[in-house]
C-alpha positions, -999 to +999 in steps of 0.1 A: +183+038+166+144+044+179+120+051+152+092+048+176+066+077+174+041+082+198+013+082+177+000+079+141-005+115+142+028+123+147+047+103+126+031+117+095+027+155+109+058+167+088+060+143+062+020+143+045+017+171+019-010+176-007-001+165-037+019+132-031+016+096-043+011+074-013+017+040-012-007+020+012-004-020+020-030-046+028-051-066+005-090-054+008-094-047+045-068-075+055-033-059+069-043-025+067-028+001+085-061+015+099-048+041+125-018+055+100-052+057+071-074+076+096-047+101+110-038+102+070-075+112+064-071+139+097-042+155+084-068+169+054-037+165+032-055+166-008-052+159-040-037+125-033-024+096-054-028+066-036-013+034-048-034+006-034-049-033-045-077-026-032-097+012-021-110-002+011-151-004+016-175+028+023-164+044+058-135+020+062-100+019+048-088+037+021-127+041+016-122+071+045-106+088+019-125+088-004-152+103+013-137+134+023-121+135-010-085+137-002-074+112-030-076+122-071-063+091-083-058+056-079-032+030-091-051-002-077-060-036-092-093-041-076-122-015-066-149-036-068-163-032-024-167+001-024-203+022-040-181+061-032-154+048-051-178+039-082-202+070-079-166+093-079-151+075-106-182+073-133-188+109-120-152+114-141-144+128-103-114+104-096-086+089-118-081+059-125-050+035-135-062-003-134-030-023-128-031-062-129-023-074-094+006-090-096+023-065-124+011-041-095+032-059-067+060-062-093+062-023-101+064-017-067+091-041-057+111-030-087+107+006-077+115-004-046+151-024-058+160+006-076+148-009-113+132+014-132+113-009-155+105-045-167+087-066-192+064-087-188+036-107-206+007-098-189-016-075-205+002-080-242-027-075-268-053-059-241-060-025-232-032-029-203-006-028-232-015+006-246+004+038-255+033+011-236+061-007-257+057-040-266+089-062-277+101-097-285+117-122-261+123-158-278+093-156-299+070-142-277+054-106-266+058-090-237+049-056-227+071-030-209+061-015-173+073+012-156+080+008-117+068+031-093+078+045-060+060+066-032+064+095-017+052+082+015+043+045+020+019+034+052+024-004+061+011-032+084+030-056+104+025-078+131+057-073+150+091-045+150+120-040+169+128-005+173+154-005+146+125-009+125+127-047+115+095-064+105+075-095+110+044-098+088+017-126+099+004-145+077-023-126+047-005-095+056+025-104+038+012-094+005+018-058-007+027-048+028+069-057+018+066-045-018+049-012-005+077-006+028+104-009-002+090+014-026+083+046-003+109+074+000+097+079+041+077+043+051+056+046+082+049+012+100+019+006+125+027-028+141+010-046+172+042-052+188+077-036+192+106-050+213+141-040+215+164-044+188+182-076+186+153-095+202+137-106+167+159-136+152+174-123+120+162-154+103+125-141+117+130-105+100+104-105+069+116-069+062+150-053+067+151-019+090+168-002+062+128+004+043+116+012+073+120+053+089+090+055+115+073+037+136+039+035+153+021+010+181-014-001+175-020-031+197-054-032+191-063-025+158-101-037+147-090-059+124-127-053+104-139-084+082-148-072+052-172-099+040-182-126+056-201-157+045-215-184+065-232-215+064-272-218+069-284-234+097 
């Protein structure tokens, strides 16, 4: 099967609607899918929930977004890069659900396995735990979090075979898998495809089954999103 499309635009013509929770991988502005975000942001599809770490950085990312106002709320663990993303959300303009990051990556690779919810101890006795239930394990408090799934979920990987198989490199192994699992349709940009069978199933970070579309961007920017170095 060839789930190649032959652009970004494409591959999310008939599947973006207003209204739907998107799921979007990468961690700040590494492993993003930057030409799936901006045909995302061209489609002018609204009213958006976007799960997401991170909300990109003003003019880049999921920060695109946010300026043309095409997202109403986020379920992300860190927002800290981006000045639209605080002026919006102090404004009472955009929603908020603050999600530690790894009960974040958790609740989408449980939505993703098919498990509606777990407990965990992260967040017991903070405002993370409230209006949630909180029982006992072996002397000990753990709070109860509800998985989530996507409508449509927009992933980064390096390499694909046109069955839809992945290879992540390196950073962009983070939420990318989680994120692939948990979308009902899962759109991957990748730098490379080749033909199916020519990835070494021991290779294969990701199954084919997650995956429904796919779309080339051999040259993706690949922005830095800070970057420190020594004085001279």
């Amino acid at each position: 099967m060839n789930k190649v499309y032959a652009s970004a635009t494409e591959a999310l013509a008939d599947v973006v609607r207003d209204g739907q929770t998107i799921a979007v991988g990468g961690f700040g502005l590494c492993g993003i899918p930057e030409a799936l975000i901006a045909a995302l942001r061209d489609s002018g599809a609204k009213q958006l929930t976007c799960i997401s770490n991170n909300a990109g950085v003003d003019g880049f990312g999921l920060g695109q977004l946010l300026a043309t106002r095409q997202v109403k709320k986020m379920i992300s663990s860190y927002v800290g890069e981006n000045k639209e993303f605080e002026r919006q959300y102090l404004a009472g303009e955009l929603e908020l659900e603050f999600t530690p990051q790894g009960t974040l990556a958790e609740k989408l690779r449980a939505g993703g396995s098919g498990i509606p919810a777990f407990f965990t101890k992260t967040g017991v006795g903070t405002i993370v735990a409230e209006g949630k239930e909180v029982r006992e394990f072996n002397g000990e408090q753990y709070v109860m979090e509800q998985s989530l799934t996507a409508d449509v979920a927009l992933v980064k990987a390096y390499k694909a075979d046109k069955a839809g198989n992945l290879v992540f490199r390196r950073t962009a192994r983070n939420f990318n898998p989680v994120c692939a699992m948990a979308g009902k349709i899962t759109v991957a940009e990748v730098e490379h495809i080749v033909e199916t069978g020519e990835i070494d199933p021991d290779d294969v970070h990701l199954a084919g089954i997650f995956v429904q579309r796919l779309v080339l961007n051999a040259n993706p920017e690949k922005r830095i999103e800070q970057r420190t170095v020594r004085a001279k």
